[in-house]
N, C-alpha and C positions, 0 to 999 in steps of 0.2 A: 375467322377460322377458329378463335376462341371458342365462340359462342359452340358452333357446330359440337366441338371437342368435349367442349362441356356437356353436353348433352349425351356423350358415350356415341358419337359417331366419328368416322373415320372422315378425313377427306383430305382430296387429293387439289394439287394446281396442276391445272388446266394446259398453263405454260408458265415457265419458268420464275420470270420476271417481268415486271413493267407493264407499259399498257398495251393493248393490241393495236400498232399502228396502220395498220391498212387491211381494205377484206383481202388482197394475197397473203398478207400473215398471218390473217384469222380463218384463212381458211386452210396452210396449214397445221394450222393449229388443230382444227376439229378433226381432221383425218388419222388424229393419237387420239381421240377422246371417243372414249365406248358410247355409240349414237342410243343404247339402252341405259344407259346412267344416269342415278339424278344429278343433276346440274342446277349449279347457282352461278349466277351472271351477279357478278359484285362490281358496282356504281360508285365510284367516289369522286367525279367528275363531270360535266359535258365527257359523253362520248358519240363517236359514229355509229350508228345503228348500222351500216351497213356491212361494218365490220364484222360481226357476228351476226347478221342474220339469215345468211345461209345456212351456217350450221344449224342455229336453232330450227331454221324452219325443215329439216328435215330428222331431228332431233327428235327420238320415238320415247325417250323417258321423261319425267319429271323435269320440268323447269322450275327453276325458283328466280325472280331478279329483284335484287335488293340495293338498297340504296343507302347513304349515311344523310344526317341533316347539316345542313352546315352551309352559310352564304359562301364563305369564301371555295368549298370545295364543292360545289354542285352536285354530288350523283344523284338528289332528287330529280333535277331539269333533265339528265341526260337517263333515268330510269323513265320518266313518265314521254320521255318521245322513245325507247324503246319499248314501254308495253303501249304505246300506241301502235308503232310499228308490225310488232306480232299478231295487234287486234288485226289491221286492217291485213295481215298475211293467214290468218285463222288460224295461230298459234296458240295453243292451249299453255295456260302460265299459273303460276301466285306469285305475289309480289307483297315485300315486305318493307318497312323501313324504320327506321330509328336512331336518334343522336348519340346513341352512347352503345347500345345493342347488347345491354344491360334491362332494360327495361319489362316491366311484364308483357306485354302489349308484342313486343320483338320476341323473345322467349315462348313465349307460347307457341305463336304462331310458326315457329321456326321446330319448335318440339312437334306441332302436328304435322308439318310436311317432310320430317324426318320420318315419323311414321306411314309415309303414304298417303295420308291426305290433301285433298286440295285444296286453297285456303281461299275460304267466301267470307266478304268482310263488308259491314253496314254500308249499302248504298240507299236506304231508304227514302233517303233524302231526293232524291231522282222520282219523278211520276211521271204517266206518260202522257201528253195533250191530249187522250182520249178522255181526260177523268176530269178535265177542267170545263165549264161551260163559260165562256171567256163573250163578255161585251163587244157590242157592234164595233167593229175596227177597221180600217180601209187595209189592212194587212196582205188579204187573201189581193186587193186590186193593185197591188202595189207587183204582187208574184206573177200575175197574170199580163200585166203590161210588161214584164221583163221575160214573159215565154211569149207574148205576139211579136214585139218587138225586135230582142234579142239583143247579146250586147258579148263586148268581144274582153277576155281577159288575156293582156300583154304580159308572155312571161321571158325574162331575158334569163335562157338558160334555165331549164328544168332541174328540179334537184337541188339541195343544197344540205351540207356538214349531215349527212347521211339520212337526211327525214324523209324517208320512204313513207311514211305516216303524212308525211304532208302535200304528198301528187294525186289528186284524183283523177281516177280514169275518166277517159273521155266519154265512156258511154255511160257512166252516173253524172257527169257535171252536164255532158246536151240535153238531158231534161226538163235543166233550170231556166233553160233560154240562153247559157253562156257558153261561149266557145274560146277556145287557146288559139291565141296568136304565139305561134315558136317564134321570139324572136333571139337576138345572139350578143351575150356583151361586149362581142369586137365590134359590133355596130352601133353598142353605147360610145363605146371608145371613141372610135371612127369619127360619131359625129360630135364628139366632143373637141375633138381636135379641129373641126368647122365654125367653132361659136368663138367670136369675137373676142377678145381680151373688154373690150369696150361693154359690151354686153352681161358679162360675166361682173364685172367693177358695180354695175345697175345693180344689180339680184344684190351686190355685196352691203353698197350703200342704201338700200332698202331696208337692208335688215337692222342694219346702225340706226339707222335714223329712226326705227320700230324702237331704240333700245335693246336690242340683244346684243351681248357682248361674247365675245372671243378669245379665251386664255391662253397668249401666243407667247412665247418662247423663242431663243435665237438660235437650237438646233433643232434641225429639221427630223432628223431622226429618233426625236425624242418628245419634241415639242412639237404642240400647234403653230405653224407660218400662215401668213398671210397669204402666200402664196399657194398652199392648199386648199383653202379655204376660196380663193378663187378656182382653183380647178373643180374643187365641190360644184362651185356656181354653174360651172361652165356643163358638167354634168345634169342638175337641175333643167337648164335651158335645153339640152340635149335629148334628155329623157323625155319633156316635154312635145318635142319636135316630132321623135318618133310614135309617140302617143297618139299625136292628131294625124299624125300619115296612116296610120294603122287605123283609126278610130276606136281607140281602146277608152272601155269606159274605167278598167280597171290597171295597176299594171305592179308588176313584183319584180325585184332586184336580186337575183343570186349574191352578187358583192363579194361575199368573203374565200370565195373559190373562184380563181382568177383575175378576176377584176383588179385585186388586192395586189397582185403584182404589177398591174398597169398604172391605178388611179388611187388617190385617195380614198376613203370609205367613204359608202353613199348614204351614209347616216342624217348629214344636213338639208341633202337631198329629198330623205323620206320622208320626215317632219315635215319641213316646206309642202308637199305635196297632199299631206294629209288635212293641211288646215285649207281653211276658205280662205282666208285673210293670209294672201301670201305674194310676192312679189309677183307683178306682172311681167308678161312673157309676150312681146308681140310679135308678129310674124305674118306678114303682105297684108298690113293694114288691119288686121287684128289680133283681138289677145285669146289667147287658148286658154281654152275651157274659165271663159271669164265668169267670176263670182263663184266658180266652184272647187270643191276640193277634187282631187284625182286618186279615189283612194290606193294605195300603196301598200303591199303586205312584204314586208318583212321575211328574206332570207327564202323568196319567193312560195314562202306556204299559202299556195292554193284552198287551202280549207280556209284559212283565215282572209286571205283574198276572194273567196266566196261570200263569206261571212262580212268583210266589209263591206263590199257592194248593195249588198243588200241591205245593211244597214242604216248606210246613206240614203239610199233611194225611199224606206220607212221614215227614215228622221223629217226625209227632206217634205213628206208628205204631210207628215204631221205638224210641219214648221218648227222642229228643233234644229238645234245647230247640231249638225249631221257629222264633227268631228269623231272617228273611231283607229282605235291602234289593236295591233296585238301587243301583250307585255309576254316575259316568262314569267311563271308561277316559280320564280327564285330562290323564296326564302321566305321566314316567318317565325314570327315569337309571339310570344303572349307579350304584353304589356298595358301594365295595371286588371290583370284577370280578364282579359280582352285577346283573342288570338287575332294579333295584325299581320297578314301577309305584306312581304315583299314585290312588289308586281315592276317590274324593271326588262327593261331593253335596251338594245346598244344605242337609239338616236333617235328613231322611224316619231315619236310621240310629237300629236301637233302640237305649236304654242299654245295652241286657244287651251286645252287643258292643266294649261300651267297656272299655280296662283302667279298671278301679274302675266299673263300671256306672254308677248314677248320683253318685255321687261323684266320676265323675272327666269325668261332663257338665259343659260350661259350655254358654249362651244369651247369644251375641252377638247383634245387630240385623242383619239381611241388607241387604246395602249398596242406599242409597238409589235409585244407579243400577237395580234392579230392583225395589225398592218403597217406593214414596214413602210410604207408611204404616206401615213399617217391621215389628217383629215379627222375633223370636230364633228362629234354629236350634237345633238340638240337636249340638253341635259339641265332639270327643271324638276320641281315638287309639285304634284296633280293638285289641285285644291280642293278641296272639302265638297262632298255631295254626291250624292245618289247616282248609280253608276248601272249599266244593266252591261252583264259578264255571259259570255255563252264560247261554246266552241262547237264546230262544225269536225266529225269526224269518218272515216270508213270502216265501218263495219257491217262486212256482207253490203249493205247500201251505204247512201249517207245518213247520217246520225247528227241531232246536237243539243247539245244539254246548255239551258239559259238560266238563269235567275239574279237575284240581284242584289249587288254590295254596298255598303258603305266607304267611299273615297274619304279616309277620316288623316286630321291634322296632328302631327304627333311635336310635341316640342324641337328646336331645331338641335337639340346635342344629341336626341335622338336616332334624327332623321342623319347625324354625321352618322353615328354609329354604326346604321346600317349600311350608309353608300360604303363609309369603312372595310365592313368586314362582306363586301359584295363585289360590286364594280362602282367604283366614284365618279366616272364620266360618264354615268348614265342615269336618263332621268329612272324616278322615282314613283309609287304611285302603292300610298299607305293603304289597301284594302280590308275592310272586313266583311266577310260574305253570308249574309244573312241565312241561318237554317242550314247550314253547313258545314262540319266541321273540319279542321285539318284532316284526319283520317280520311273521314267520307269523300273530302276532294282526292287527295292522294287516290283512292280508290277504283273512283270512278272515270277520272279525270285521263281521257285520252290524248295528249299529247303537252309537251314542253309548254307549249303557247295556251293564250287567255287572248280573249279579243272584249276590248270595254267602252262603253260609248257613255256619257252623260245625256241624262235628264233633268228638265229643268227642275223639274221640285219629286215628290213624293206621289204624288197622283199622277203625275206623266208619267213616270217611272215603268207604273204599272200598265200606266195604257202601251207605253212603244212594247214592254214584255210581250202583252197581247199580241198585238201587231204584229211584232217581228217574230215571234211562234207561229202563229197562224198564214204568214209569208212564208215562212221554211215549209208549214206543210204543206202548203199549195204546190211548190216546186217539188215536192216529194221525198220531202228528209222526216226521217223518223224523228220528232220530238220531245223530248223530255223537260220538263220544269222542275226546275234542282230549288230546297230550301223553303217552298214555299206552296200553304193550300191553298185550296179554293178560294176558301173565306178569305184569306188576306192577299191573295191577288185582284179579290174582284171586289174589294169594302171599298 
């Protein structure tokens, strides 16, 4: 409000105090707010997008939504899933942000759309797979065995902490060969309450004996128990159950709406799931989905559950190890003249991306603040190496912008630092994203989430790039290659 003031403009709040906690608050809210006024949407947290997006989306003047920088107080994560939201709603925006909002960079940009303007800001870095002539790849046969064949994504409860940015309609995602399985997390529930104490004890001493350890406490309400940590299991086996009854090759957890008052978080759950290397699960004489991973998108974001599927299915072709997560694009500092993003999630990260795999997991309790019934992550430091980063988004069609980082190792007082001033029971994963800079992700960058897969060295890197570009266009996603030309994708 400073900043605005400063500039010799007026302005008003919107509502009174506090945050908007639900869209009936937000939506009276916007019925006092002049629908010709410019408007700034100010970020200084996770927020629900669906809280305000009614009004915005009927909202005939100037938007502006800005954000502050800061691990501990997010409004960058909760700005870039609302200007995803708006994209995929054909909301007309500018969007600003800065740590201190002092900055030239903040000030300017906020003096032009004081005056009327709309603010266009360097996405150069973005090119469109039409400009690349990209190397033989099995890419395009990987897209086409997934439209003959066809394969089915399990989603438990549509929706989730307001990412309207992250459901794709059904008549852009049946093109790809995938179809939605509705299913319902009382029916996670349900069959959780089916799976043996015995069973569940397997999954738990699997993980022991892998070496991954468990930071348990003697309140439950505060602390990780053992005894959630078995219910986790019991959910794992659960999930898995219903997967092969559906035949889902994919499947995504809502968790944090609902669930959260029935079960512990499905964060051990999603991990587990995501690797290859993970406790066996048998069931009338065999094991499901044996030697594979089941990929698993996080807070059930369908783009990124699109996004992994197909990743696996690339990797698996190319014979890399097919591990992929989404993180949030969190947080970020320069360090040593180096700008290192924060790439962090609440659990979903498989082991295999851990330095020491499961030996160098640990399972902390996810704070009480978001689940009163508690239940450990899978919380671990990514290890060092070449990382291919994309996201999948809605605009007007599907969209998705790839290219490729470096997973770099930062000293460990560091690497406190940041769990510190972020969330500390989740893993971790130091990126630095080649040809990109903060800005221009900020920019371009359509939603909250990041989805990253490893490659084995520098030259696969580029080849799964290929691939897994030339895959999305075959299914019919607008492509872009972020960071990187010709020449150094194709050397």
């Amino acid at each position: 409000m400073a900043a605005v003031r400063a500039e010799g403009a007026e302005i008003h709040r919107g509502h009174p105090d506090g945050f908007i906690a639900s869209q009936k608050q937000g939506m009276e809210i916007f019925r006092s707010i002049d629908p010709g006024a410019p408007l700034i949407v100010a970020e200084a947290v996770w927020q629900y997008s669906h809280h305000v997006l009614h009004g915005l989306y009927t909202h005939r003047g100037p938007i502006l939504t800005v954000a502050n920088w800061s691990g501990q107080w997010p409004g960058l994560v909760g700005m870039l899933n609302l200007n995803g939201s708006l994209t995929k709603a054909g909301v007309k925006y500018s969007t600003l942000w800065s740590v201190d909002f002092t900055d030239d960079f903040f000030r300017c940009g906020l003096k032009k759309w004081l005056h009327g303007q709309t603010l266009v800001h360097d996405t150069s870095h973005a090119r469109p797979l039409a400009a690349y002539k990209l190397p033989h790849n099995p890419g395009r046969e990987v897209a086409r065995e997934l439209k003959q064949n066809k394969a089915i994504m399990g989603i438990f409860d549509e929706g989730c902490m307001g990412m309207y940015n992250a459901i794709i309609p059904d008549e852009l995602l049946h093109p790809t060969g995938v179809f939605k399985e509705r299913l319902s997390q009382s029916a996670l529930y349900a069959a959780m309450r089916e799976v043996p104490e015995s069973d569940a004890r397997a999954v738990y001493d699997w993980l022991l004996k892998k070496g991954m350890k468990f930071t348990f406490g003697p309140n439950a309400e505060t602390d990780l128990t053992e005894a959630q940590v078995i219910e986790q299991c019991k959910m794992y086996i659960a999930a898995l159950h219903i997967a092969d009854d559906f035949g889902c090759a994919t499947i995504g957890i809502q968790y944090q709406q609902g669930l959260k008052d029935l079960a512990p978080a499905s964060d051990l759950v999603e991990g587990l799931l995501n690797n290859v290397d993970r406790p066996p699960v048998i069931r009338d004489g065999r094991e499901l989905y044996a030697g594979q991973a089941l990929p698993h998108f996080n807070e059930v974001d369908e783009c990124a559950g699109l996004d992994g599927l197909i990743t696996n299915r690339v990797w698996n072709k190319l014979g890399y190890a097919p591990e992929n997560t989404l993180h949030d694009l969190r947080y970020g500092e320069d360090y040593k003249g180096q700008f290192v993003w924060v790439f962090e999630i609440s659990g979903a990260v498989p082991p295999a991306h851990f330095i020491g795999g499961y030996a160098g997991a640990v399972s902390e309790r996810q704070p009480p603040m978001y689940f009163r019934l508690g239940g450990g992550t899978v919380k671990g430091i990514s290890k060092p190496g070449v990382v291919i980063w994309s996201r999948i988004y809605v605009d007007g069609g599907l969209n998705a912008d790839l290219g490729i980082a470096d997973s770099v190792e930062l000293p460990l007082e560091e690497t406190e630092r940041r769990w510190n001033i972020t969330t500390p029971q989740w893993p971790i994963m130091h990126a630095v994203t080649r040809g990109v800079s903060r800005d221009q992700m900020m920019a371009r960058h359509k939603a909250n989430h990041i989805q990253v897969a490893y490659a084995p060295d520098e030259a696969s890197a580029k080849k799964a790039l290929a691939a897994k570009a030339e895959a999305f266009d075959e299914l019919g996603i607008d492509v872009s290659i972020c960071g990187l030309t010709e020449e150094e994708l194709c050397a």
